[in-house]
N, C-alpha and C positions, 0 to 999 in steps of 0.2 A: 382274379381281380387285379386291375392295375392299382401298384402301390407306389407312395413318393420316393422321388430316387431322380442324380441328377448323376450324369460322370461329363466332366469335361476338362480339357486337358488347361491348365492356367496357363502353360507358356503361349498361346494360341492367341492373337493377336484379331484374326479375321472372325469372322462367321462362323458362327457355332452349330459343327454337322453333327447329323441323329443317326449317325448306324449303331450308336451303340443302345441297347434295347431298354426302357425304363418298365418293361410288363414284369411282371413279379406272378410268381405261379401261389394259389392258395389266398384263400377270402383272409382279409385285413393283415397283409402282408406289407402294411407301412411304416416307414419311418418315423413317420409323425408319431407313433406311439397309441395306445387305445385310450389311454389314463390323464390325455392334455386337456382334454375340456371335450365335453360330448358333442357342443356346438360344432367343432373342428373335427371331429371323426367324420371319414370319408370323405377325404381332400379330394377326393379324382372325379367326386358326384357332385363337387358343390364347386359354381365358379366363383370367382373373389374381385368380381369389378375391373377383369384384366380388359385391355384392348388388343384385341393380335389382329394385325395388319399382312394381308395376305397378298402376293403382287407378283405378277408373271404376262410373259407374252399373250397374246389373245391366241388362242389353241393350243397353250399348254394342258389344259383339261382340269382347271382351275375349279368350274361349278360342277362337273363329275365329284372331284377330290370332297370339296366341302358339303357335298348334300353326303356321303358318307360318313364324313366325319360328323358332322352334326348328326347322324341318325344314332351313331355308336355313341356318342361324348354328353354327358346328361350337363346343363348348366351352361349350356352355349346358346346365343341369340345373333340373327344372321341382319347386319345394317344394312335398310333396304334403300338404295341409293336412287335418287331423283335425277332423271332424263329427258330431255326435249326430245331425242329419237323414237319412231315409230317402233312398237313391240315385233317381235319376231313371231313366226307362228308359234313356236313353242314357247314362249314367255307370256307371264300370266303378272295382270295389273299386282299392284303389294306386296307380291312374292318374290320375282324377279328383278324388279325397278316398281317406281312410283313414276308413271308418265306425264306429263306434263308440260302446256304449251309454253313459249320462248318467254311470252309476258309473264307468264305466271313466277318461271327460274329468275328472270329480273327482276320480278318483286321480291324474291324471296333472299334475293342476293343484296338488295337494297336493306330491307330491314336485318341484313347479318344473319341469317338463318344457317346456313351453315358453316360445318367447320373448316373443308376445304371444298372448291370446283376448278372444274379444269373444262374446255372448246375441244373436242376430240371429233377429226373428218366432220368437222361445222356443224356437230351437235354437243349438247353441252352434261354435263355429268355433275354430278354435287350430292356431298355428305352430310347429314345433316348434326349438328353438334348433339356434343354428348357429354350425361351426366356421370361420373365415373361413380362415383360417393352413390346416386340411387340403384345402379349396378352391384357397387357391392352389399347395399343392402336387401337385396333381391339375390343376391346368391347367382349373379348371371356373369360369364365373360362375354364379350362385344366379336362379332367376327369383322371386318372390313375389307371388302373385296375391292381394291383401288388400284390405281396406276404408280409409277413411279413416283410423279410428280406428284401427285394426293398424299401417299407416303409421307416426303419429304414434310411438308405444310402438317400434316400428324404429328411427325416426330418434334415439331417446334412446337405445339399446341400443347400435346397431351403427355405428360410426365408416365415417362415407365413404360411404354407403347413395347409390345413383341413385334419383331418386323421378320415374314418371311417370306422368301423369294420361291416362287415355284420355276423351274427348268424345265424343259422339252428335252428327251433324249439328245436331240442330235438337231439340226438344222432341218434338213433335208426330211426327218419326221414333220416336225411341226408344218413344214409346207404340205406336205403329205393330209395331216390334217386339217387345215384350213381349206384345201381344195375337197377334199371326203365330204365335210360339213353342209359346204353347198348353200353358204348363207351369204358369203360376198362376190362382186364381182371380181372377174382379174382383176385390174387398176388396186381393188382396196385390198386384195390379199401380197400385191405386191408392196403395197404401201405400210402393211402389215409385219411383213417379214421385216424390209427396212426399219420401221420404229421397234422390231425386238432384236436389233444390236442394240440401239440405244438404252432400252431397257433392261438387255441382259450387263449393260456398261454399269450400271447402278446400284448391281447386287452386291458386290462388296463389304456396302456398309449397313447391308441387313444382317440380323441377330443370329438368323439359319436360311440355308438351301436347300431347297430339296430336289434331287431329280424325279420327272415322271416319268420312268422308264413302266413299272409295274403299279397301276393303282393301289394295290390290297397294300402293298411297300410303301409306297408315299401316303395311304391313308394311316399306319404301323405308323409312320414317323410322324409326321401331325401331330395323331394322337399320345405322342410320347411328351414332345414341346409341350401341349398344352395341358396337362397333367404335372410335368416337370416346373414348368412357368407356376401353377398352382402353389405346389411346392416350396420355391422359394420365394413367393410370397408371401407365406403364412410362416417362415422359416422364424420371423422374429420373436412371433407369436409365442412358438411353440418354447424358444427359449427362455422368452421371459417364465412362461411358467414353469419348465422344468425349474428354472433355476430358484424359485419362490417353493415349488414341490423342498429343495434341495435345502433351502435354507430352515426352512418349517419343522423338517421332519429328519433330515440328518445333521446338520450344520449343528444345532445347538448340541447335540452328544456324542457329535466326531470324538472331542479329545477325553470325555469322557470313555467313550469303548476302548480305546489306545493308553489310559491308565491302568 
């Protein structure tokens, strides 16, 4: 069983990487404690209203990544993001996107419907806003598959947002795969590779990296983030009550045992 557990180095200034392992061998092997509040046992199965913000080149292998990790990670809900582009054969209405024609996104951007949008190759993309507070009383974290620029407009909106950047091994891969795929023409994969300088320029000031060299690895690190993110979450939580355990039950006969 994954159990809560965070290591991170505090002189670290940048982006906080995941090689180091938060899996814990042996069922309820957490931190959190068995004896905090029944509610709060098994932190790793219950989300807590988090947002995590997931953001990489197009053929980093981004929807590979997240249909795994949402298959393993209990308490996750994937925001199904609204498009004026025609679906792809393999994309399915509600699941993939919410399709929808130009008038329909301009209505919807008129009454402030969502929380950010962005014109991407003259079709248009948009998030639709989010209640954090009915999240976490649903016991759900938020996944958000967006661009750099969505990103940004998150991180001004929504307080406490997880921000991670997903990597392509190597340049020269990612081209590799976006021609494999066989979903755009030249022109837009060349157009593609272009806009991910720009959006490999912008991962700095996300929370984590992750390379995808090895899926089963980058699905390992994901799933550490967002059990660890859990974690400190709830970290107040668990203090308050230790510390209310501490005063109840040891505090008042501390200096009585010591006479």
């Amino acid at each position: 069983m994954r159990g809560c557990g965070f290591l991170q180095n505090p002189g670290l200034a940048g982006p906080r990487w995941t090689h180091a392992s938060f899996l814990a061998d042996g069922a309820g092997s957490s931190l959190t404690g068995g004896d905090v509040n029944s509610n709060d046992q098994g932190t790793e199965k219950k989300g807590r209203g988090l947002v995590f913000v997931i953001s990489a080149p197009s053929g980093a292998g981004k929807t590979t990544l997240l249909t795994k990790v949402m298959q393993e990670v209990p308490g996750l809900r994937f925001s199904v993001s609204y498009t004026t582009r025609s679906p792809r054969s393999n994309e399915q209405e509600g699941k993939d996107y919410h399709f929808i024609s130009p008038s329909t996104f301009r209505k919807m951007v008129e009454r402030n419907e969502f929380l950010e949008w962005a014109e991407v190759l003259g079709n248009r993309y948009g998030t639709a806003r989010i209640n954090v507070d009915a999240l976490e009383s649903e016991g759900v974290d938020l996944i958000l598959d967006i661009d750099t620029q969505g990103a940004k407009k998150v991180k001004e909106k929504v307080d406490h947002s997880v921000f991670i950047f997903l990597l392509p091994p190597s340049p020269r891969l990612l081209e590799e795969r976006l021609v494999k795929r066989g979903e755009d023409p030249p022109e837009t994969i060349r157009f593609r590779l272009a806009n991910a300088m720009k959006e490999v320029s912008e991962a700095p000031w996300y929370h984590y990296i992750i390379v995808n060299e090895q899926v089963e690895e980058a699905v390992r690190q994901l799933t550490s983030i967002i059990i660890a993110e859990r974690c400190r979450k709830l970290k107040n939580a668990i203090l308050k009550e230790k510390m209310r355990q501490w005063e109840e039950q040891d505090g008042k006969n501390y200096g009585r045992r010591l006479s």
